[in-house]
Every structure is written in structure tokens, then in C-alpha cells.
C-alpha positions in Angstrom: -12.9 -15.3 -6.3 -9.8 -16.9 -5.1 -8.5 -20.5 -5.8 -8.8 -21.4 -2.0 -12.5 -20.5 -1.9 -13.0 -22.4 -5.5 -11.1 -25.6 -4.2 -13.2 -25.9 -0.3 -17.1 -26.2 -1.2 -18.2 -29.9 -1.1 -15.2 -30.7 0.6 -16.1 -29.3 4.2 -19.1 -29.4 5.5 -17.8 -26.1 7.9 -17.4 -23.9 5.0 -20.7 -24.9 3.4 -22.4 -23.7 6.7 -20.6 -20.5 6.4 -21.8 -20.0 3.0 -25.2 -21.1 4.0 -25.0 -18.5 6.6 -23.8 -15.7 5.0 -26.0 -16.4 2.1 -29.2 -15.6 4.3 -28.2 -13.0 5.9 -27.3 -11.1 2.5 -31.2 -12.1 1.3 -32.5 -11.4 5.0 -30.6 -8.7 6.9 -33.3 -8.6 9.4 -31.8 -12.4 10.0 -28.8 -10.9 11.7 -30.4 -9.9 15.1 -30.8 -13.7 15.9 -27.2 -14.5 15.6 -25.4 -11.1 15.9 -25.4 -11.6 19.9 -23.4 -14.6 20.2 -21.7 -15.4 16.6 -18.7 -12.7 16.2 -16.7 -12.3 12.7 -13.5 -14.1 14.5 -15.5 -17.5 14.2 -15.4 -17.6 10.8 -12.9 -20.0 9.1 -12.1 -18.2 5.8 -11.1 -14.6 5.9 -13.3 -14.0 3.1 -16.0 -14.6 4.9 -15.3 -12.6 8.5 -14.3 -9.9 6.1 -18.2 -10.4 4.5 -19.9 -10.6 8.1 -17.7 -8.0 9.7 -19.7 -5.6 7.0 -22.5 -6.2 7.4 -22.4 -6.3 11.2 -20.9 -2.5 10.7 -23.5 -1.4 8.8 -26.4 -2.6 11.3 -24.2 -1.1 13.7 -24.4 2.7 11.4 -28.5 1.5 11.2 -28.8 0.4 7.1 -32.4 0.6 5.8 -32.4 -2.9 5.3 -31.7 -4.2 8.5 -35.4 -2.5 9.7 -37.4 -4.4 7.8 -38.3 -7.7 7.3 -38.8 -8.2 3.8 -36.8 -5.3 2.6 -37.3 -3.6 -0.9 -35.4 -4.2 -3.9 -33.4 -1.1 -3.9 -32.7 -2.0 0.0 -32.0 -5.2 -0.6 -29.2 -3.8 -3.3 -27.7 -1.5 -1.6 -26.7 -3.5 1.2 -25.4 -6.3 -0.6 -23.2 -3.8 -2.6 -22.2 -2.2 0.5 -21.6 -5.0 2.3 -19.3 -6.4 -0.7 -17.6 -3.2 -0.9 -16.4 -2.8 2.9 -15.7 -6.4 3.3 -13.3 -6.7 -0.4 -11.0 -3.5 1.5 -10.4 -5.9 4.0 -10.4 -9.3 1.7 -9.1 -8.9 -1.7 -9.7 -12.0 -2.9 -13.8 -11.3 -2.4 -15.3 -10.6 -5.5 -19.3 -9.7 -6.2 -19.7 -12.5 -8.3 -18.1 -14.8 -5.1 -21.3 -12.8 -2.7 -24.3 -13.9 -5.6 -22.9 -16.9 -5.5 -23.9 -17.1 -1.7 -27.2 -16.0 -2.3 -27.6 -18.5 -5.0 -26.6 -21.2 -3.0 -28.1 -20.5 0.5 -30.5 -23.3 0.6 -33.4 -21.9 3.0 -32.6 -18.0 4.4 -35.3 -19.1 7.7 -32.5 -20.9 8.6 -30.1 -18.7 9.4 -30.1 -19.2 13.2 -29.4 -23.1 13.2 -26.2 -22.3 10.0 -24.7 -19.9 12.5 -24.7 -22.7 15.2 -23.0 -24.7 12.8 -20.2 -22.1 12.1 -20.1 -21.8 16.1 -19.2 -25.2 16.4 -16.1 -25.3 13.6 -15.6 -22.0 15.6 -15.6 -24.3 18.8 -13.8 -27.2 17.8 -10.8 -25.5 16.1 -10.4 -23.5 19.6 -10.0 -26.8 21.2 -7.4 -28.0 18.7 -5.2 -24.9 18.7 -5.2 -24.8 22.5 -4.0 -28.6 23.0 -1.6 -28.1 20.3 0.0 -25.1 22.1 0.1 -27.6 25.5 1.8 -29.9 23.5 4.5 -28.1 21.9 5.1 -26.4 25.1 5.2 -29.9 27.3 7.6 -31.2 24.5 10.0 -28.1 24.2 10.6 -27.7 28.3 11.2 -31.1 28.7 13.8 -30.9 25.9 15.6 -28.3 28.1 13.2 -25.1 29.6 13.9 -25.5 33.5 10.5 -24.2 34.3 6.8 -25.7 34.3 4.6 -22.5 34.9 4.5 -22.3 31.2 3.0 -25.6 30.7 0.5 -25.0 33.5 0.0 -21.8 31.8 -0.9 -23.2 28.8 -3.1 -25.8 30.6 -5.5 -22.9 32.5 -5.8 -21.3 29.1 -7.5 -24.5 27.4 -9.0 -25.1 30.6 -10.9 -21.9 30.2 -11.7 -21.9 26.8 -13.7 -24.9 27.4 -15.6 -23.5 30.5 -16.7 -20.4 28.2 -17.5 -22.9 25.4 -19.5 -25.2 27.8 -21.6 -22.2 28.4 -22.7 -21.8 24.6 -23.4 -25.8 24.5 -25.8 -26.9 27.1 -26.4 -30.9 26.8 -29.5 -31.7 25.1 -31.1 -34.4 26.6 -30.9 -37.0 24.5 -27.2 -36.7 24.3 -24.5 -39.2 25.7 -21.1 -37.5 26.1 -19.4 -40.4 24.0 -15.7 -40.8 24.1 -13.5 -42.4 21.6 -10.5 -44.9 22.4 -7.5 -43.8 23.3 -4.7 -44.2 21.0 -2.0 -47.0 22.7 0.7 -44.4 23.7 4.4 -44.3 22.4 6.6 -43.7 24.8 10.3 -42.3 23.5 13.6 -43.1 25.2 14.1 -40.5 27.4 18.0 -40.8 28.6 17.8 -38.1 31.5 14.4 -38.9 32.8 16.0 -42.4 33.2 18.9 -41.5 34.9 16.5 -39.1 37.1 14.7 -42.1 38.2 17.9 -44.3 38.7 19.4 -41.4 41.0 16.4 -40.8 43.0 16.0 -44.8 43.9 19.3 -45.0 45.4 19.1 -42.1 47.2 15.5 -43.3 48.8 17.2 -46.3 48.8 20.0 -45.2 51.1 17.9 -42.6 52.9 15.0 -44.3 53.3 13.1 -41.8 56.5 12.3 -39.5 53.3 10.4 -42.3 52.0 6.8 -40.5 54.2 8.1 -37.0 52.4 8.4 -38.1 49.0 4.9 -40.6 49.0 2.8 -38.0 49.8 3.3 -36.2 46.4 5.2 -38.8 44.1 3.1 -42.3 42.8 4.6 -45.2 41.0 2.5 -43.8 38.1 5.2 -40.9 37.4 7.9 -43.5 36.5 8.8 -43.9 33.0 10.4 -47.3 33.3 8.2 -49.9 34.3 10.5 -51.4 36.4 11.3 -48.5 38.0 8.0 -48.0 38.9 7.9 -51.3 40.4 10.9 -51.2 42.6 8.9 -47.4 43.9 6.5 -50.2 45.0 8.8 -52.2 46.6 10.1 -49.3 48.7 7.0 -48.0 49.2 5.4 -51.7 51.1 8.7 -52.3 52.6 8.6 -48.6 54.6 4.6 -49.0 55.2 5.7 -52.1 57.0 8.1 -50.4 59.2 10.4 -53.4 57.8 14.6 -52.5 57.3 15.4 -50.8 53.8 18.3 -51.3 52.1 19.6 -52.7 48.4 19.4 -56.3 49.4 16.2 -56.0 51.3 14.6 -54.7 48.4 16.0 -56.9 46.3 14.1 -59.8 48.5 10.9 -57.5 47.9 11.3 -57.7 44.6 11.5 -61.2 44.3 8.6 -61.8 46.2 6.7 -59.2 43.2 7.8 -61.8 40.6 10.2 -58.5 39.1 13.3 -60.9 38.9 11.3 -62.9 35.9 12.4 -59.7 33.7 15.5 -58.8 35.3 19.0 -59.9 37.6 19.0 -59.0 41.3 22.5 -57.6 39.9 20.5 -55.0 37.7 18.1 -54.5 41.0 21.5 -53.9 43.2 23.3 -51.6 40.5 20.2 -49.3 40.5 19.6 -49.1 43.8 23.5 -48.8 45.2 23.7 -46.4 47.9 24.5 -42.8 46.9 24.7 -39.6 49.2 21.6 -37.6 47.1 18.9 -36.1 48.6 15.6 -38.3 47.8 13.2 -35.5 48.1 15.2 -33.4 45.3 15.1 -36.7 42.8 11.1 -37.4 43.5 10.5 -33.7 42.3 12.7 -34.2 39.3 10.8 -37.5 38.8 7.9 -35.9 39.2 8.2 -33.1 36.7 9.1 -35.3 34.0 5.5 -37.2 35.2 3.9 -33.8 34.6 5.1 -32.8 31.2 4.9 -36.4 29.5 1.3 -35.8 31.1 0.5 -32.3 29.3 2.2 -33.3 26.4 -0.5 -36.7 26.1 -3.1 -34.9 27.5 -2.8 -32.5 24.7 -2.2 -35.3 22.3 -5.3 -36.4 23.1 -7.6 -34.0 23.2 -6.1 -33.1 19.7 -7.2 -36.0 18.5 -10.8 -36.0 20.0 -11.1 -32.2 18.1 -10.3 -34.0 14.8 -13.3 -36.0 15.5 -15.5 -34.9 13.5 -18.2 -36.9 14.4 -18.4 -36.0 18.3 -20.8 -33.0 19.3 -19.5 -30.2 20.6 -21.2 -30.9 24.1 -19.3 -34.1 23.9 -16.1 -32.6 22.4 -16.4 -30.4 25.5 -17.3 -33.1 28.0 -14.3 -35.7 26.8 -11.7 -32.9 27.1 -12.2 -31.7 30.1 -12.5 -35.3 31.7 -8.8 -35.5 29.8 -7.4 -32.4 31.8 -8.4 -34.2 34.8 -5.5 -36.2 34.7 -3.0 -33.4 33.9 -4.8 -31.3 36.9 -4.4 -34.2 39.4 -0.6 -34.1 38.8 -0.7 -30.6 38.8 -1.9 -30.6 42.0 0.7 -33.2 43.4 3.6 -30.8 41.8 2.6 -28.0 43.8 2.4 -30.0 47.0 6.2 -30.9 46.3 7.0 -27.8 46.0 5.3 -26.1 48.6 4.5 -28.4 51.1 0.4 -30.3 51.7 -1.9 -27.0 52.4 -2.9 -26.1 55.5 -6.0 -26.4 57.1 -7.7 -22.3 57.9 -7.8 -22.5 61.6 -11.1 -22.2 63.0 -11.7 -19.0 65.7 -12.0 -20.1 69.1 -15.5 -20.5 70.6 -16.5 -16.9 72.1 -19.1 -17.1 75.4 -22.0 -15.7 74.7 -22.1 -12.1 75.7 -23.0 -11.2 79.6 -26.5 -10.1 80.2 -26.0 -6.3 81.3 -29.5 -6.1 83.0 -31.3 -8.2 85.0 -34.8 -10.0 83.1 -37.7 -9.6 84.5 -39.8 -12.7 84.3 -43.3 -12.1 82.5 -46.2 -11.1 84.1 -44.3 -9.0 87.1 -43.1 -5.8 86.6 -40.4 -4.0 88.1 -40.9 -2.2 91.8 -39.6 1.4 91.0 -38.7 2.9 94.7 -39.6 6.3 94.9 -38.5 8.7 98.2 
């Protein structure tokens, strides 16, 4: 038996299910019908054991003796741990016979074997989770450090997305169960010098061109600014062109008194952000935007992350509190491809056809038609 086996029981209650698990189903073959159809040797956690449960699948599959009955015999019973052992250590090394009694040993009721494999389906769930918010993560973190494209983030975002749909279809909410969430984690944002300077650039072009202003709000929100006051001057230019009122550095700098922003800064700051520039406001909202969407994925996977290592959250609720997480990530999704594309346009409904023209004349009930004869 290897040292990583040795050092695991008693410290994880996942790999004591597995034993328990595979520990019944080497006493009780017949066992493996009621898990067999949904439990699959990849959600195992230790190689030793999919090795173990990939062999004995294989030999129900090639019809063992054992596997037929319900209380096999002895010599049954043998034989199928033995050849289960042996076709499972080709694959696993570090599986030894004395490792497989031990399971049997330990297994602490084989009737059981249904509600152990649920168990292992959960670790099998909740490690899914966490390996597919890492990978949205990482990949949110290493575009915005240079990648020009998004697709890959959004990508990684439908993948998660649809491992928790196929997951939500193995956990069904019982009842009695409240999908609980735990509290977020206060965020830390880093400096980040060019989304900065992104936002700087596209408030003095909006600032100079303000008619964009109707463009750019349909798809950009104060929420997708990085620096607070950023976000709030966005506000200021968004109330002074929904009043129809005259937009320009010093006229936003009145609106920005009147928001109470010049208690934490100079109209001078206000003035040197928003000096008038020749860019094109609609190209700086998208950049703006697209830093939004991948400080987004990268949280969003953050997050769910952290509600995987939760080890005390059901997998209905793990499922649950992640996909209410994506929700954010998808609304700015959403918004991104309206910037780039344009709002979606409304199917245009067919034109009302008359109804067809009778091609006979109806004869009204009770008279009958007068046929002329010569």
C-alpha cells in the first residue's frame, strides 16, 4: 500500500466513503447494479481506488459469477476479489491485496452501499466545481495581464456553467433543504495602472463628445469602474445628459460638487481628468468595460472557489450559491456583447394575412340547392 493511502484515512471524510464504498461492493458484488448507472470510476479521488472500481465494473461487464447472485459463495466471493485486485494493480501499482482486505475489513455496513456512493458523488461534485472556477480564474487573470481577447474567458464561464446544470440534475433539493450561502469575502482590489488610465481616457473623451453619452449608457454602468471616483464622475455625466443640461469639464465639475465628490478630491483633479481629448467615447466604454468583465470572472471564480472549499454546504446548495454567482458574470456578459454588436433586434412579426376568399357560395341550412336541369 502506498504512503499516500496510509497518511488519508481519518483525515477526510471523502476517502473514508470511498473506502466504505468499495469495501461493500468487494463483500456484495450484487451491490454494484444500484450505483453502476450513475457513479463512474472518474469520480473517484484516489487512483487506487478508480483503478479498484474500474475492475470490477469490467468484470460485471464480461458477466463474473458473483455479480448473479446475491449472497455469493465463498469460492465466488474469492475469485472476484482476486480478480478484481489483479486487473485494477496493472493499472495502480501502488494497490496491494492486503490494501483490498483492508476495505473489506473496514466497510462498516455493505447494505449501505448505495448512500457511500452518493457520498463519493458529492466529493466527485464539489471538486468539479472547484477545478472549473479555478480555470475561470486563472484565465480572467492571465488576459487581463495582456491576452487581447475575452472569448476565452466566456469560454471558460459556459463550461462551469454546464457542469453545474448536469450536476443539478443528480441533486434534486430535498425539502427540507435551505440553499444557504456563506459571506462573501471583502474583495481586494489591486492597482491596475492601464485600467486606470482606460477609464481616465474614456471620461474625457465622453466628456468632450458628449452625444455618445445615449451609445455608451446603454451597455456601460458606473459599476464597471475601478476607481470609485471614476465611477462617480460616470454618474455625473450620466444625470447631466439625462437632463438635456450643457456638458463640459467645468459643468461637471459643478455636478460634482453638488454629489459632495469634492470632500475627497480638487475640482483641479476633476478638470485634469476630464480635459478635452479628440478620442472616441464608444471605443474607451468598451475598454472600460472589458476590464469590468474580467475583474468580474476572475471574482466570480474567486468566489465560487471558495464556496467549493465549504465543506459544510450540500451539494444542492453548493450548486444553488454558484450558479446565483455566475449571475453576475452573465449579466456583464450580456452587456459586452451588446457593445460589441449592437442591442438585439426584435424578430419582426409577419403581416396579418385575410382570411382566405370563400370559393363557393354557402348554402344556408335547411334549403338545398335548385339544380336546373334542360
Amino acid at each position: 500500500m502506498s504512503a499516500s493511502i496510509e497518511g488519508l484515512p481519518g483525515k477526510n471524510v471523502l476517502v473514508l466513503a470511498e473506502q466504505a464504498l468499495l469495501g461493500a461492493l468487494l463483500l456484495r458484488p450484487h451491490a454494484l447494479s444500484t450505483v453502476a448507472p450513475w457513479l463512474e470510476a472518474g469520480h473517484f479521488y484516489l487512483p487506487q481506488h478508480t483503478a479498484l472500481y474500474a475492475a470490477m465494473l469490467d468484470l460485471t461487464e464480461r458477466g463474473h459469477a458473483a455479480t448473479a447472485e446475491t449472497r455469493p459463495t465463498s469460492e465466488q466471493g474469492l475469485s472476484w476479489v482476486t480478480e478484481a485486485t489483479t486487473h485494477a494493480a496493472q493499472q495502480a501499482p501502488g494497490l496491494t491485496p492486503s490494501y483490498v482486505h483492508t476495505l473489506i475489513s473496514i466497510c462498516p455496513e455493505p447494505a449501505h452501499a448505495p448512500a457511500y456512493g452518493r457520498m463519493v458523488f458529492a466529493g466527485h461534485a464539489r471538486r468539479t466545481v472547484a477545478e472549473h472556477a479555478a480555470r475561470l480564474a486563472q484565465t480572467a487573470r492571465h488576459i487581463r495581464d495582456g491576452e487581447p481577447h475575452v472569448e476565452a474567458v466566456c469560454a471558460r464561464a459556459d463550461t462551469l456553467t454546464s457542469a453545474l446544470d448536469t450536476l443539478a440534475h443528480h441533486w434534486r433539493p430535498h425539502p427540507a433543504t435551505l440553499a444557504r450561502t456563506t459571506p462573501d469575502v471583502p474583495e481586494v482590489r489591486r492597482r491596475d495602472q492601464q485600467r486606470h488610465d482606460d477609464e481616465q481616457a474614456f471620461l474625457s473623451a465622453a466628456t468632450t463628445r458628449a452625444s455618445a453619452l445615449k451609445e455608451v449608457r446603454a451597455f456601460l454602468h458606473a459599476e464597471d469602474f475601478g476607481d470609485p471616483l471614476h465611477a462617480e464622475l460616470f454618474r455625473s455625466l450620466a444625470a447631466l445628459h439625462h437632463r438635456g443640461e450643457a456638458i463640459d469639464p467645468l459643468t461637471l465639475v459643478w455636478e460634482a460638487q453638488h454629489r459632495g465628490l469634492l470632500t475627497h478630491t480638487t475640482p483641479q483633479d476633476i478638470l485634469a481628468i476630464c480635459q478635452l481629448s479628440g478620442g472616441d467615447p464608444v471605443y474607451w466604454a468598451t475598454r472600460v468595460l472589458r476590464h469590468s468583465l474580467l475583474d468580474t470572472a476572475s471574482a466570480t471564480g474567486d468566489r465560487i472557489g471558495r464556496l467549493a472549499a465549504d465543506s459544510t454546504l450540500t451539494p444542492h446548495q453548493l450548486i444553488a450559491a454558484s450558479q446565483r454567482a455566475l449571475s453576475d458574470l452573465t449579466t456583464t456578459r450580456m452587456r459586452w456583447l451588446r457593445a460589441q454588436y449592437g442591442p438585439p433586434t426584435a424578430p419582426q412579426r409577419p403581416r396579418d394575412r385575410p382570411p382566405p376568399r370563400a370559393t363557393s357560395r354557402c348554402v344556408p341550412i335547411g334549403q338545398s340547392r335548385v339544380v336546373r336541369t334542360r
